[in-house]
Residue frames relative to the residue before (quaternion, step in Angstrom):
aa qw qx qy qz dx dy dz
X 1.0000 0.0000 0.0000 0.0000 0.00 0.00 0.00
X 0.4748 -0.5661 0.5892 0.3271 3.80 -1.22 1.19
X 0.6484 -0.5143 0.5601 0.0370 3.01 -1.77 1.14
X 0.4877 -0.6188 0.4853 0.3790 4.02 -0.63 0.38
X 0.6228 0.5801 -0.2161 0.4783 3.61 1.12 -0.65
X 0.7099 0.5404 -0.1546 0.4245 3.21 0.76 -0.98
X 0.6172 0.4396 -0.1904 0.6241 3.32 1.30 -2.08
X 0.4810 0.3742 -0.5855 0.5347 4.64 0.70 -0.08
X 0.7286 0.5165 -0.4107 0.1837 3.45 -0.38 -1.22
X 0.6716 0.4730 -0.2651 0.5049 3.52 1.00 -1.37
X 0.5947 0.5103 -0.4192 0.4584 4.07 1.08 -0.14
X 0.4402 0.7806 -0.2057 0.3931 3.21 1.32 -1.06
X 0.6465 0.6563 -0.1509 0.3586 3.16 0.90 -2.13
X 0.8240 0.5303 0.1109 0.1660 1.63 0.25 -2.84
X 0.5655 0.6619 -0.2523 0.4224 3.42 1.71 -0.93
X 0.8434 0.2792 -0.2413 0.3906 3.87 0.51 -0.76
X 0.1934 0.7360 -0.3315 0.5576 3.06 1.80 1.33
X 0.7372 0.3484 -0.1063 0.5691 2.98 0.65 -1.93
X 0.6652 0.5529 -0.2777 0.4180 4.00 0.88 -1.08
X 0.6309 0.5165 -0.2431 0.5255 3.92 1.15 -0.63
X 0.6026 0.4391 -0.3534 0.5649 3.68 1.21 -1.32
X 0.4727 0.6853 -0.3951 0.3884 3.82 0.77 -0.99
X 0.7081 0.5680 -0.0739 0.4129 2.99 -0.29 -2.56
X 0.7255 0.3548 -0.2612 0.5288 4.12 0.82 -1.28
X 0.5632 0.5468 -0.4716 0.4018 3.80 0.66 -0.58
X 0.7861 0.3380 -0.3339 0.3953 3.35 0.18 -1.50
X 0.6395 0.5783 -0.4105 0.2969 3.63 0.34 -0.67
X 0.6625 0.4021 -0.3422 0.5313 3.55 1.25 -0.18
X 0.5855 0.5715 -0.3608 0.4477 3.43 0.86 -0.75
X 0.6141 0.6052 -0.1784 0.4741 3.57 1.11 -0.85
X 0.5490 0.5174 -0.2116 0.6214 3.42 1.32 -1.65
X 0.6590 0.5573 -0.3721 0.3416 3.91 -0.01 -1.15
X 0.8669 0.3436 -0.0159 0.3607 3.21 1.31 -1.86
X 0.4523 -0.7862 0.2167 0.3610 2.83 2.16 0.98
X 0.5840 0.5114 -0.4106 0.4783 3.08 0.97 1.08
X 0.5098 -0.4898 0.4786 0.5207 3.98 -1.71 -0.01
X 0.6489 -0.1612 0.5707 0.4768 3.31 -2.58 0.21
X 0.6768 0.4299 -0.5082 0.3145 4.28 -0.72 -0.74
X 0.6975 0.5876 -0.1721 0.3723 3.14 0.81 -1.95
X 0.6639 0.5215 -0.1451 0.5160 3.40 1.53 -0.53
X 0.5033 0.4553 -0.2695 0.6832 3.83 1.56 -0.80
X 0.6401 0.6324 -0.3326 0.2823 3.70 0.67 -0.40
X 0.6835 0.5920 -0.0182 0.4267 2.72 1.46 -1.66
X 0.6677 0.3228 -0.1736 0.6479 3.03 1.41 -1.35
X 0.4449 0.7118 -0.3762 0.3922 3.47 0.85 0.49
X 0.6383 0.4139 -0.0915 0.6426 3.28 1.17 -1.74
X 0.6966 0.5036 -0.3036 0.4109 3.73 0.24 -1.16
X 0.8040 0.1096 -0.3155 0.4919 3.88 1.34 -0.01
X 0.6771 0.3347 -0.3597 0.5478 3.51 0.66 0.12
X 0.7550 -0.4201 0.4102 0.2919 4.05 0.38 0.01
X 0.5714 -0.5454 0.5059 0.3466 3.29 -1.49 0.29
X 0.0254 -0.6884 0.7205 -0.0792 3.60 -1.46 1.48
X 0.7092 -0.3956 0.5126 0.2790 2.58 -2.17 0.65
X 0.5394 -0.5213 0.5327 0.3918 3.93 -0.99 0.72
X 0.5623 0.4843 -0.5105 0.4345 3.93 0.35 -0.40
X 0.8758 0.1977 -0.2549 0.3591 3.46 0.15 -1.37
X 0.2632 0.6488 -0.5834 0.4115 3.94 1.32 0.69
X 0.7484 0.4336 -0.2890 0.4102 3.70 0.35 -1.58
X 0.7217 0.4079 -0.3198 0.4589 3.55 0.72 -0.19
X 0.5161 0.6207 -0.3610 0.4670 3.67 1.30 0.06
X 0.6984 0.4797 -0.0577 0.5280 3.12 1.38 -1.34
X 0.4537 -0.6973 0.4546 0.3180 3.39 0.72 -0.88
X 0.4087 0.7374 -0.3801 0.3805 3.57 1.65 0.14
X 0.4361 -0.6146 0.5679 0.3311 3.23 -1.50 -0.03
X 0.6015 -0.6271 0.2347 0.4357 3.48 -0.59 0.33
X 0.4594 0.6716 -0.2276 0.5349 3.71 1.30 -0.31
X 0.7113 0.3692 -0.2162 0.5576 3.40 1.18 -1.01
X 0.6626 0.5765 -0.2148 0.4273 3.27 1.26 -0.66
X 0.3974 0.6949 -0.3744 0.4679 3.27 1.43 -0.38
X 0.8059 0.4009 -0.0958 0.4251 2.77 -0.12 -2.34
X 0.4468 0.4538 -0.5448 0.5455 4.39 0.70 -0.54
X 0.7174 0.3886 -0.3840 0.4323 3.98 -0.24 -1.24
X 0.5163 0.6208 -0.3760 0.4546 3.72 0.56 -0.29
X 0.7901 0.4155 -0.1094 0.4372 3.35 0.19 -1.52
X 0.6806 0.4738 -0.2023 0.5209 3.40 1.22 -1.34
X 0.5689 0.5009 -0.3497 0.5506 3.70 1.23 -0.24
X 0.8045 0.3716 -0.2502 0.3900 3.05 0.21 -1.04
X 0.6553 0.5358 -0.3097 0.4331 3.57 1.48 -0.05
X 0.5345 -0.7025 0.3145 0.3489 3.34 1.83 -0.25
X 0.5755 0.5192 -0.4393 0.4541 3.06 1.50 0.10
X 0.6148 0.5390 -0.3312 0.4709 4.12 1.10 0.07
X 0.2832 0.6100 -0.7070 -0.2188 3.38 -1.52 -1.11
X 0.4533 -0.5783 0.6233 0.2675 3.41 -1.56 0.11
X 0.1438 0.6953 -0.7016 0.0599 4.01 -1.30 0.69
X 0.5287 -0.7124 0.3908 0.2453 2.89 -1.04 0.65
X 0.5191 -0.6353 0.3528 0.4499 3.71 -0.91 0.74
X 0.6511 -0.5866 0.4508 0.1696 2.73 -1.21 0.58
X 0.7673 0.2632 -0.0622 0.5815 3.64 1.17 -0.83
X 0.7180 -0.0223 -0.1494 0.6794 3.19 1.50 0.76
X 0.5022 -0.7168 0.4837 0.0048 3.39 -1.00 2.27
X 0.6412 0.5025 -0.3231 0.4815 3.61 1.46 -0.47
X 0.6706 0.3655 -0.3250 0.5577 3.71 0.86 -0.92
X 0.2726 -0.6826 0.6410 0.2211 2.99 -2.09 0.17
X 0.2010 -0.8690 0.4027 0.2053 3.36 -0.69 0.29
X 0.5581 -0.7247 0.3039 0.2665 3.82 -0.58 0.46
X 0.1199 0.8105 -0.5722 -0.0358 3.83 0.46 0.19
X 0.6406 -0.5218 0.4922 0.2739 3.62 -1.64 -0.07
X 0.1197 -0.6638 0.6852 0.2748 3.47 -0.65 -0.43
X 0.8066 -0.4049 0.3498 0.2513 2.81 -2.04 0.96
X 0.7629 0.4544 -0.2032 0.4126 3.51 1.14 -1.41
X 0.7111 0.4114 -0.3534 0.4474 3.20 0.76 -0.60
X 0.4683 0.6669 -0.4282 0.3906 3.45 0.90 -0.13
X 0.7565 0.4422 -0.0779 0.4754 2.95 0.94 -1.72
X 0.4935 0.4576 -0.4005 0.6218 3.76 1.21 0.02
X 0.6988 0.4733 -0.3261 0.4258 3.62 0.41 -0.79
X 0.6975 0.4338 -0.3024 0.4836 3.67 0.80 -1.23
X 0.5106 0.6328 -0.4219 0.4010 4.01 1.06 -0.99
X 0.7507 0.3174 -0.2672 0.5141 3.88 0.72 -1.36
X 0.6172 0.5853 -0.3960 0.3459 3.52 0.33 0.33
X 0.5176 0.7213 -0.3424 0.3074 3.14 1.30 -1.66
X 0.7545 0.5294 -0.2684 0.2802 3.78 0.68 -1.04
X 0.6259 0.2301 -0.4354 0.6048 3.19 1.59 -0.69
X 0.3546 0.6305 -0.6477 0.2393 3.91 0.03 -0.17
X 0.7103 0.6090 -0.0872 0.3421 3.27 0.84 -1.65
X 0.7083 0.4066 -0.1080 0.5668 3.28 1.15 -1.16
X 0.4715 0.7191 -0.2498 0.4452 3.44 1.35 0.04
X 0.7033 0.3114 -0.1652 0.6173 2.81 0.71 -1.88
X 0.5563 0.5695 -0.4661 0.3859 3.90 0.29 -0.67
X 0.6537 0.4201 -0.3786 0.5028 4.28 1.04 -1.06
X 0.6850 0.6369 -0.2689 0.2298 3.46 1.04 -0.81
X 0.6238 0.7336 -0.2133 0.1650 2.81 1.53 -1.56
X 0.6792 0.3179 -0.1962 0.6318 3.69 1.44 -0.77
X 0.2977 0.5467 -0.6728 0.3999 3.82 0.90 0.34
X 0.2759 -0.5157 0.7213 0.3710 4.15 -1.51 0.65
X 0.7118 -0.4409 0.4643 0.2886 3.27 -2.19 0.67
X 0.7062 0.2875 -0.4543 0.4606 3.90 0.13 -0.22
X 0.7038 0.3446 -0.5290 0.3255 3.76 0.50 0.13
X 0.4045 0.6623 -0.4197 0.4708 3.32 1.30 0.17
X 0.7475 0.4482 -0.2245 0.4358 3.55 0.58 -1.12
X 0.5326 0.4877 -0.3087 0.6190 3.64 2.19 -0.21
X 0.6538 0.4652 -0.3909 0.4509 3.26 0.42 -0.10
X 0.6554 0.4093 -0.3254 0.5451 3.60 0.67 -0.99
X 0.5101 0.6820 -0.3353 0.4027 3.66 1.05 -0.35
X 0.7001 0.5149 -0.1356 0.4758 2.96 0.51 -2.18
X 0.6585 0.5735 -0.2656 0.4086 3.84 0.88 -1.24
X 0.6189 0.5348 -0.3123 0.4832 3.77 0.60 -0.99
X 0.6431 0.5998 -0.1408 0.4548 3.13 0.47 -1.44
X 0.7546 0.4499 -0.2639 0.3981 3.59 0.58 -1.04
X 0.5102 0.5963 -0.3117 0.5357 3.19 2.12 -1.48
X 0.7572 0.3037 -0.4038 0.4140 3.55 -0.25 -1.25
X 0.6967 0.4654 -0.4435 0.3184 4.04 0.33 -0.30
X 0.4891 0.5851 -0.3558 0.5402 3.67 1.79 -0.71
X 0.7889 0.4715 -0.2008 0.3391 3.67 0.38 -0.56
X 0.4024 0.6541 -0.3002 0.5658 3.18 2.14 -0.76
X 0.7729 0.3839 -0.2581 0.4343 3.37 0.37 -1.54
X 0.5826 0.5821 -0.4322 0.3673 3.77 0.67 -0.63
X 0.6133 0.5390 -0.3609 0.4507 3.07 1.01 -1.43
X 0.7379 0.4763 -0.2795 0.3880 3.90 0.59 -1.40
X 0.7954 0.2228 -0.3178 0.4655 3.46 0.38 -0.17
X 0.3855 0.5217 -0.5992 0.4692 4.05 1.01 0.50
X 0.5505 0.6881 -0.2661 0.3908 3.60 1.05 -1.06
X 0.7533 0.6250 -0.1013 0.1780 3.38 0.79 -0.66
């Protein structure tokens, strides 16, 4: 029987495997929707936290603001944006999704969504609740490091 050490290590491994196969989905899924992998992190950006101000898109993404423009450009001009103004302030504008681009966005997904739940389906519910566990965790420690070596 693998060791607790051992059975971390082979996740460890196993993870920029899963992050490259990732990293290759969106970039076509993105390509399809005549847009970049950013312009995509955008989308699924807005679609879970809400409509923002291009400033705080480019920092969601990792963009500069200049770069962030031009994604809102592309993502407009692909139908998967619009711009309205904020509501609590007539000078800013704010980004929201549309309905369609969501829905173009959720359509290329639907398969692994699907194929997920199908790996998932005989997983019992507390290792399920470790996994969704194990995931958070990984985000807030993936983001720690970003934060530590943008720092640098």
């Amino acid at each position: 029987m693998t060791n607790k050490d051992e059975l971390i290590t082979e996740v460890i491994d196993a993870m920029p495997d899963w992050a490259v196969a990732l990293v290759q989905l969106n970039a076509l899924i993105a390509d399809r929707m005549g847009v970049v992998t950013s312009d995509l992190h955008c989308l699924h950006a807005l679609n879970h936290h809400g409509p923002a101000t291009p400033g705080v898109l480019a920092e969601r993404v990792g963009l500069s603001p200049g770069a962030a423009s031009r994604m809102v450009d592309r993502l407009d001009a692909a139908g998967c944006v619009r711009r309205v103004p904020d509501p609590k302030d007539r000078r800013r504008v704010l980004i929201e999704p549309t309905e369609e681009g969501l829905r173009r966005a959720d359509a290329y997904y639907a398969g692994l969504a699907a194929r997920t739940r199908e790996d998932l389906a005989d997983v019992p519910v507390e290792h399920i609740r470790a996994l969704r566990e194990f995931i958070a965790a990984t985000r807030e420690s993936t983001l720690a490091e970003l934060q530590r070596l943008r720092a640098r």
